[in-house]
C-alpha positions in Angstrom: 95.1 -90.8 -21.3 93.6 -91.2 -17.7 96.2 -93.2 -16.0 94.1 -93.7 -12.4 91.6 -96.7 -12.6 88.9 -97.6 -10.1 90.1 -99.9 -7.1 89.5 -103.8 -7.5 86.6 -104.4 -5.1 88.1 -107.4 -3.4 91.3 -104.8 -2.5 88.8 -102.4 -1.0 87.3 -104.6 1.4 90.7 -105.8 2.4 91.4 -102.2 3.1 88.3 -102.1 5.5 89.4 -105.2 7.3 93.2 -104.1 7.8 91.8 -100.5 9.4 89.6 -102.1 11.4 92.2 -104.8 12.9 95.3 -103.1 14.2 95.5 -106.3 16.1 94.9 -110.1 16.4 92.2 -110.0 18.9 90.3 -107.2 16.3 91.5 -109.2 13.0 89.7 -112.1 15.0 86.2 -110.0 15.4 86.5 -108.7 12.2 86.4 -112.2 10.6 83.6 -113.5 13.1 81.2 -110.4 12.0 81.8 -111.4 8.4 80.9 -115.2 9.0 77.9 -114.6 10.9 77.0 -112.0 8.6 77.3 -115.3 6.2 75.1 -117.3 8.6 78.2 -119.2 10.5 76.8 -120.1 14.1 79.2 -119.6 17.0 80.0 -122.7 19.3 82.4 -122.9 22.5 85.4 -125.4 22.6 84.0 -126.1 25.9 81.0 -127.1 25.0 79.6 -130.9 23.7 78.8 -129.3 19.4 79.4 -132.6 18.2 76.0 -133.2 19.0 74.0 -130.1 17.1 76.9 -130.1 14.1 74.6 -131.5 11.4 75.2 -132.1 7.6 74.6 -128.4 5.4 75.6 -126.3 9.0 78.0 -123.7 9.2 80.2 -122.8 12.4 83.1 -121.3 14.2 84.5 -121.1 17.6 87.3 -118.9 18.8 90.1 -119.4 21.3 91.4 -116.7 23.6 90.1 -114.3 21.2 93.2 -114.1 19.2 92.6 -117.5 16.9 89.7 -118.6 15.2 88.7 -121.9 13.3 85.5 -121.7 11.0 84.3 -124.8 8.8 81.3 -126.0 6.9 79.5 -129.3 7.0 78.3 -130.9 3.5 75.3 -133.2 3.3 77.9 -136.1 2.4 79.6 -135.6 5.5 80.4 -139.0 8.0 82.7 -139.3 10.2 86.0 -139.8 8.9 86.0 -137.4 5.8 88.5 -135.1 4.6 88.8 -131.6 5.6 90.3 -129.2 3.5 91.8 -126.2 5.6 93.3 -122.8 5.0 95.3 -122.2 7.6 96.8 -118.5 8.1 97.8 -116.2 10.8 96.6 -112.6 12.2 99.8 -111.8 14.0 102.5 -109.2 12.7 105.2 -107.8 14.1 104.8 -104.8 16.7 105.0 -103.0 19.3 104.2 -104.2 22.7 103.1 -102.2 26.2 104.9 -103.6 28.8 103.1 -105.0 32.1 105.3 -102.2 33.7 105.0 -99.4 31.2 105.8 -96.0 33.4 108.3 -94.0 32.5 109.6 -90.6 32.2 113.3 -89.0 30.9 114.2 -84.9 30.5 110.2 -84.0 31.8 108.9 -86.5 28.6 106.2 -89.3 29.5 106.8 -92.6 28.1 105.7 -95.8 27.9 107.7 -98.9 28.1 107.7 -101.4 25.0 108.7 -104.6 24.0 109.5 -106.0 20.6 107.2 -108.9 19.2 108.1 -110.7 16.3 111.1 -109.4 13.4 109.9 -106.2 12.8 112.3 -103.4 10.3 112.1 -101.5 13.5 113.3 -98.0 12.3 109.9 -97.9 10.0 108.6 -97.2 13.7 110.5 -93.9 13.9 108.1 -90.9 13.4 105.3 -92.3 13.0 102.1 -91.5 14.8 101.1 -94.6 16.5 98.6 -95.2 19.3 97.2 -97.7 21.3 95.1 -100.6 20.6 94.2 -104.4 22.4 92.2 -105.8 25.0 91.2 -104.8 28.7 90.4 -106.4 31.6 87.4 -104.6 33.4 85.2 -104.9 36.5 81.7 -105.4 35.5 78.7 -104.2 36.8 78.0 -107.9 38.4 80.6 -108.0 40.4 82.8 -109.8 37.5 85.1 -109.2 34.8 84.9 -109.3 30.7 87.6 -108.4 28.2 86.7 -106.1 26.1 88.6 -104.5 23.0 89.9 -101.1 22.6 91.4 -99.1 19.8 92.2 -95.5 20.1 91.8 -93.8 17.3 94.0 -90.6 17.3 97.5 -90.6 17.5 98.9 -90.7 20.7 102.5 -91.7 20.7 105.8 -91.2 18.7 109.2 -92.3 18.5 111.2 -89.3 17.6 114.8 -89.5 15.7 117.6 -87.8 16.5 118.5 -84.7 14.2 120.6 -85.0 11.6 122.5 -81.8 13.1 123.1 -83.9 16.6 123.9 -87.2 14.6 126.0 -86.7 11.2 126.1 -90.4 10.9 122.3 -90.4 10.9 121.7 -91.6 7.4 124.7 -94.0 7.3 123.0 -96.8 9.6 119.7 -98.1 10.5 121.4 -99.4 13.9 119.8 -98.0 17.0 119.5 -99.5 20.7 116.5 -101.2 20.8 115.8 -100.8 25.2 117.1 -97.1 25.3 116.7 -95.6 22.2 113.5 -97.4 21.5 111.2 -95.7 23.8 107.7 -94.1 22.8 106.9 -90.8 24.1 103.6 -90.0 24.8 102.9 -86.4 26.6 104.8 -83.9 29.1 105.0 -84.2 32.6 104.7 -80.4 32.9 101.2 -80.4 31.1 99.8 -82.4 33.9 101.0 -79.8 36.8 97.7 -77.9 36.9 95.4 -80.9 36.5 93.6 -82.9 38.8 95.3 -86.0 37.3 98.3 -87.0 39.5 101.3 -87.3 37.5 104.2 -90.2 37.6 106.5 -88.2 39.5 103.7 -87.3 42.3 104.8 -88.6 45.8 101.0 -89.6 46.6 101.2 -91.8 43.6 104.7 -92.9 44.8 103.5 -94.0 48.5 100.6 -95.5 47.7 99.7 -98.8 49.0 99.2 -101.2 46.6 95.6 -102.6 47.2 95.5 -106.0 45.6 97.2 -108.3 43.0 95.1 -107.0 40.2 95.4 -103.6 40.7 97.7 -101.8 38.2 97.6 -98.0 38.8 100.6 -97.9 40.5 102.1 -100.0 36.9 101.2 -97.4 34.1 101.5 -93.8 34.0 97.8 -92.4 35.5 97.3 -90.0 32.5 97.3 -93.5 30.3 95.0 -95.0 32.4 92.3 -92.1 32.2 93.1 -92.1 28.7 91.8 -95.4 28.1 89.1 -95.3 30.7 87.7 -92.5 29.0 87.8 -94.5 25.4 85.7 -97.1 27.6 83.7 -95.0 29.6 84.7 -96.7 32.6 86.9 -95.1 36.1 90.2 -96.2 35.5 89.7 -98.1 38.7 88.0 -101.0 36.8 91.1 -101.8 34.9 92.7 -104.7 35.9 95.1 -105.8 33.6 95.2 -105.5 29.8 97.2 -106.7 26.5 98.3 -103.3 24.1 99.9 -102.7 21.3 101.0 -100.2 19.4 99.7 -99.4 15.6 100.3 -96.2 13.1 97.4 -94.5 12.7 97.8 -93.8 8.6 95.3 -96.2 7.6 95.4 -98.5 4.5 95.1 -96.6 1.2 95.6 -97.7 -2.6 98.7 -96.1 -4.4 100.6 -96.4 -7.9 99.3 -94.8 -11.0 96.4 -97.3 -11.5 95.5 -98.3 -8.2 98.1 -101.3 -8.6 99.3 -101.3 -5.2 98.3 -101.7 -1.4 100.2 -99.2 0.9 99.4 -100.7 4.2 100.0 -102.2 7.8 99.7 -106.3 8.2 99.8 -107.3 5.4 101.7 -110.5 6.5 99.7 -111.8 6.9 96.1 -109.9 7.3 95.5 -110.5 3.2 95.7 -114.0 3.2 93.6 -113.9 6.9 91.3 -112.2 5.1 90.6 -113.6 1.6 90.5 -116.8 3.7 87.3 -115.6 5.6 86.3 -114.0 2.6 86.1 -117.3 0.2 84.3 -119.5 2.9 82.2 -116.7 3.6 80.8 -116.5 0.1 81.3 -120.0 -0.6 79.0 -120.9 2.6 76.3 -117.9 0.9 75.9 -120.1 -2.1 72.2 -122.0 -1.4 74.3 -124.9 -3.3 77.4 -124.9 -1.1 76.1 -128.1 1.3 76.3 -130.1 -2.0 79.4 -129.3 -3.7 81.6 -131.1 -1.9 82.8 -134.2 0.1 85.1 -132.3 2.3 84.6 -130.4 5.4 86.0 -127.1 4.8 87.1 -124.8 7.2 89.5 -121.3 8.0 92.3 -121.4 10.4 93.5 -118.1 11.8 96.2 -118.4 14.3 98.3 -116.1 16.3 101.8 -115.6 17.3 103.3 -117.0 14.0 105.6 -114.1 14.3 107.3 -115.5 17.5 107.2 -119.6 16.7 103.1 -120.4 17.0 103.8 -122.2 20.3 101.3 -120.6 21.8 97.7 -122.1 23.2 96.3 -120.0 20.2 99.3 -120.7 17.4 99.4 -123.5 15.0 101.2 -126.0 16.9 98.3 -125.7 19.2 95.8 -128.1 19.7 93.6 -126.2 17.7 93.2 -128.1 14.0 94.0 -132.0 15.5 90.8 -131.0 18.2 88.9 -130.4 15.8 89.8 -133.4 13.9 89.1 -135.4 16.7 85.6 -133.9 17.4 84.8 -134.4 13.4 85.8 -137.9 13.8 86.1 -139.2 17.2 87.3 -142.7 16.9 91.1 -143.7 15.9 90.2 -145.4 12.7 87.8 -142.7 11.4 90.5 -140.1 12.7 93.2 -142.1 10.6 91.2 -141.5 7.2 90.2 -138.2 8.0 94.0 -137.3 8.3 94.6 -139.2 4.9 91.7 -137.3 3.6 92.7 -134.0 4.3 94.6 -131.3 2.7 95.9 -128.0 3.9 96.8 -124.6 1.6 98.9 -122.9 4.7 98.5 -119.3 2.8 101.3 -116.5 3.8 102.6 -113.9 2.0 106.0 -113.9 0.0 108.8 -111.7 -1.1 108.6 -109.9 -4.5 111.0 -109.1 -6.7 112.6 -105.6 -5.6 114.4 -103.3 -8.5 116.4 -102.3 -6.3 117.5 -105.1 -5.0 117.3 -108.2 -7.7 120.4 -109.9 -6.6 118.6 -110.5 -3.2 116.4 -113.2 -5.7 117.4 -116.8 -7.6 116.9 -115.5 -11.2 114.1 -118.0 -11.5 112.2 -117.5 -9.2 110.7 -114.1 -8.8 107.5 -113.4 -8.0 105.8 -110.0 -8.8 102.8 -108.0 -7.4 99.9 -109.0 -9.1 101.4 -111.9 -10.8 99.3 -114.3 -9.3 99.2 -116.7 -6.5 102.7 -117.9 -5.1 103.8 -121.4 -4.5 106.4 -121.7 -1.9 109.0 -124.3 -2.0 112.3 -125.2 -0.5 114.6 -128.6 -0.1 115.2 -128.2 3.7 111.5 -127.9 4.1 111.1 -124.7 5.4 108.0 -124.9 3.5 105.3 -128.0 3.4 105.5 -128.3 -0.8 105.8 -131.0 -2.7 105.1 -131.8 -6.1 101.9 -133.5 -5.1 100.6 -130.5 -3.1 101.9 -128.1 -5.7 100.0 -129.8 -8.8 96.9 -130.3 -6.7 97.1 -125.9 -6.0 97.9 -125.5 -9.9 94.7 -127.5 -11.1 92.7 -125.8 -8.3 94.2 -122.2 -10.0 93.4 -123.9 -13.2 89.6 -123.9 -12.4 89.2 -120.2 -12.1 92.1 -119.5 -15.0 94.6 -118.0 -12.7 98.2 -117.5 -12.7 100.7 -118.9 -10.9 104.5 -117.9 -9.8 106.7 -120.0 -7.9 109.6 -119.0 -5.4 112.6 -120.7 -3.6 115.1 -118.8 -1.7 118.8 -118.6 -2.8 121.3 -121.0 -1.7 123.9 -118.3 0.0 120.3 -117.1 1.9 118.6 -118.2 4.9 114.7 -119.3 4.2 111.8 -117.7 6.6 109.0 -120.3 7.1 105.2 -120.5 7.6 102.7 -122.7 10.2 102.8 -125.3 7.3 105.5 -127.2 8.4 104.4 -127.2 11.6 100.6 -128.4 10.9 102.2 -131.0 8.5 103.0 -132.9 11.3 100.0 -133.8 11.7 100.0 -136.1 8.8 98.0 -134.4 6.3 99.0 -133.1 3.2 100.6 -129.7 3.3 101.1 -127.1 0.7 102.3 -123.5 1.1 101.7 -120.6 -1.2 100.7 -116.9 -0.8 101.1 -113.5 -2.5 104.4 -111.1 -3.6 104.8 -108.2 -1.8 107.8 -106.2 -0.6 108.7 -104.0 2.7 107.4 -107.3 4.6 107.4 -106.7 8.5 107.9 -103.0 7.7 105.2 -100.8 9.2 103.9 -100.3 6.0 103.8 -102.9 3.4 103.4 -103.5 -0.1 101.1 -105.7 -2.2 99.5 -105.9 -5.2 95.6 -104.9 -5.5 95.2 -107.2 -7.6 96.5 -110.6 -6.2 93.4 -110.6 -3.2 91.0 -111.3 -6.0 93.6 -114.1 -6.7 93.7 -115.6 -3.2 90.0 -115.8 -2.9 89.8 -117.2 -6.2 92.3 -120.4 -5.0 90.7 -120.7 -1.8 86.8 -120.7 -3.1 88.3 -123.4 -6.1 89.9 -125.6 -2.9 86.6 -125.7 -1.3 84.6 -126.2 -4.4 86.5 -128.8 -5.8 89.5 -130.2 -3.7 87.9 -133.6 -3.4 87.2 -133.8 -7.2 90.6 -133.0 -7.7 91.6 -135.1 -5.5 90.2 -138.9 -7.0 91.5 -138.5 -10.1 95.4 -138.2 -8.5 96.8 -141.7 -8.1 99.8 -141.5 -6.0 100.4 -144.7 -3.6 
């Protein structure tokens, strides 16, 4: 019998999205070509929208390119109303160029790094990684733009040691993060012949720095041409820039029948994206301004990996601003709160064979199981039994499964941005899908369980509010 099976088409545009965002700022263009591909309108924090949003319009803004809020208006709407949010995050954990990245050891070039976020840092080792981010460049105007780069070929590696110069090799995963951490990413002898000065040239050495925002003498000159060249730019016009580091093996399907993602960012890029996904389609429907009561609306945030205190995380200002804009005055801000509900969507920890003790024997999620509901008593998570029924009888609508998972009592419990945007006074819920190898530089999930994530999130913005009046709780 023919085990292979064609890919779930939901999986394979996740795929897409994952290869095309090695990192928040792309994750972030990613989702805004899909929503104005699905007629969203852009608007500008900065700018007075209140006055053009009208009933049946669709919309997003963006802030610092890494974060980006989209919502829909229905031909209900008035101020005060409910909005019913998914809130995820683009962030995982990586790599980082340092703002002083030369350096060179035993004729290698390398690149400085720092850690972002709880990474299983020796998935790094040999791996082919290069560069991708944002730079600032030197218009032709006289000004400067940011503009996003990814490099496409590999670039860098992190070698290991030899087994024959390290016996002990295979015995630990324990490795000096600063000093045995470090990327190489070419020889200093193969630059001897070109015109390209290299790090150790005493021109490059004595030269005068010639203003605050000029970096050549910061990063190895063979770097800079590199990523001038991807630009098509003189490596004079860069002035500053935000990198990170990403493997270059891109997304793919694995297991027997296609059952499994083998990826990067999965945490939380498949919740990021069947969150654009669901409003996407939902907004296509010529029907969607009358479905509901709520305004409905996307939350992608960065830096979740680090705490989300960040101008673009989700203890920003980002989902109470736009609260506020939605319903200006204190009363109608009041109801709006009471009105609202939030799915904060991240992904969770699957069962592993090889490791079930790691799991409360009742609680363990599998890949392709369904939609997760995240709990736990010292609120690490937002759920309650109100928010949890209220996620079951939206599942209910599009005859899903559900799993459920707490942490065990002699274990430490991760958490998500729904805590943190629960203090905000709406109703908080957290769920998300089973996967395993999480912050590993390639994950696993289930091929399956997108379809299921899109599936919740389309039922909350169809029919939260239905749901909603016919649960009495105060």
């Amino acid at each position: 019998m023919k085990m292979y099976q064609p890919s779930p088409e939901a999986a394979l545009k996740l795929l897409n999205f994952v290869n095309s965002s090695p990192t928040p700022f792309h994750a972030v263009h990613s989702a805004s070509l899909r929503l104005e591909k699905a007629g969203f309108r852009k608007i500008r924090e900065k700018d007075d929208w209140e006055k053009e949003l009208k009933a049946g319009g669709k919309y997003y803004f963006t802030r610092n390119q890494s974060a980006l809020l989209a919502f829909t208006i229905p031909q209900r709407w008035t101020s005060g109303s409910g909005v019913s949010i998914v809130a995820t995050h683009v962030d995982s954990p990586n790599l980082r160029v340092r703002p002083v990245s030369k350096k060179s050891e035993a004729s290698y070039l390398q690149v400085g790094v720092e850690l972002y976020g709880g990474g299983i840092w020796h998935s790094w080792l040999d791996r082919d990684l290069s560069l991708a981010g944002r730079i600032v460049l030197k218009d032709k105007s006289g000004g400067f733009t940011s503009k996003l780069i990814k490099i496409e070929r590999p670039l860098l590696r992190i070698p290991t040691l030899a087994i024959h110069l390290d016996r002990t090799a295979n015995d630990k995963f324990v490795f000096n993060h600063e000093t045995e951490f470090v990327p190489i990413i070419g020889q200093i002898e193969s630059q001897l012949n070109s015109a390209q000065e290299s790090s150790e040239s005493p021109k490059m050495q004595n030269k005068t720095r010639k203003s605050a925002t000029d970096i050549q003498d910061d990063h190895d000159p063979t770097l800079l041409a590199v990523l001038a060249e991807e630009l098509s730019v003189a490596p004079e016009e860069i002035h500053d820039f935000e990198l990170h580091l990403y493997d270059t093996q891109p997304a793919t399907f694995g297991g027997l029948r296609n059952e499994f993602i083998f990826s990067p960012r999965l945490d939380n890029q498949l919740c990021s994206f069947a969150a654009v996904e669901a409003i996407a389609s939902y907004a296509g429907a010529e029907s969607f301004s009358s479905l509901e009561d709520n305004v409905n609306c996307i939350a992608l945030f960065n830096h979740e990996e680090i705490g989300s205190v960040s101008t673009s995380g989700a203890e920003s200002s980002l989902v109470p601003s736009l609260l506020q804009r939605l319903s200006p005055t204190s009363a109608a801000y009041a109801q709006s709160v009471a009105r609202s509900f939030l799915i904060s969507a991240d992904m969770s920890h699957a069962i592993h064979p090889n490791y079930t003790s790691k799991h409360e024997e009742n609680h363990c999620p599998k890949m392709n199981g369904g939609v997760v509901i995240k709990t736990n008593a010292q609120q690490r998570y937002a759920s309650d039994a109100i928010g949890s029924f209220i996620v079951k009888k939206l599942i209910e609508r599009k005859s899903g499964n559900v799993q459920n998972y707490e942490v065990r009592n002699d274990m430490a419990c991760g958490s998500t941005v729904g805590p943190m945007l629960s203090k905000i006074g709406v109703r908080t819920v957290d769920v998300g899908c089973a996967m395993l190898s999480m912050h590993s530089i390639r994950e696993i999930a289930g091929s399956h369980d997108v379809q299921a994530a899109i599936d919740l999130f389309t039922s909350f913005f169809e029919g939260f509010a239905a749901v909603d009046r016919q649960l009495h709780v105060d």
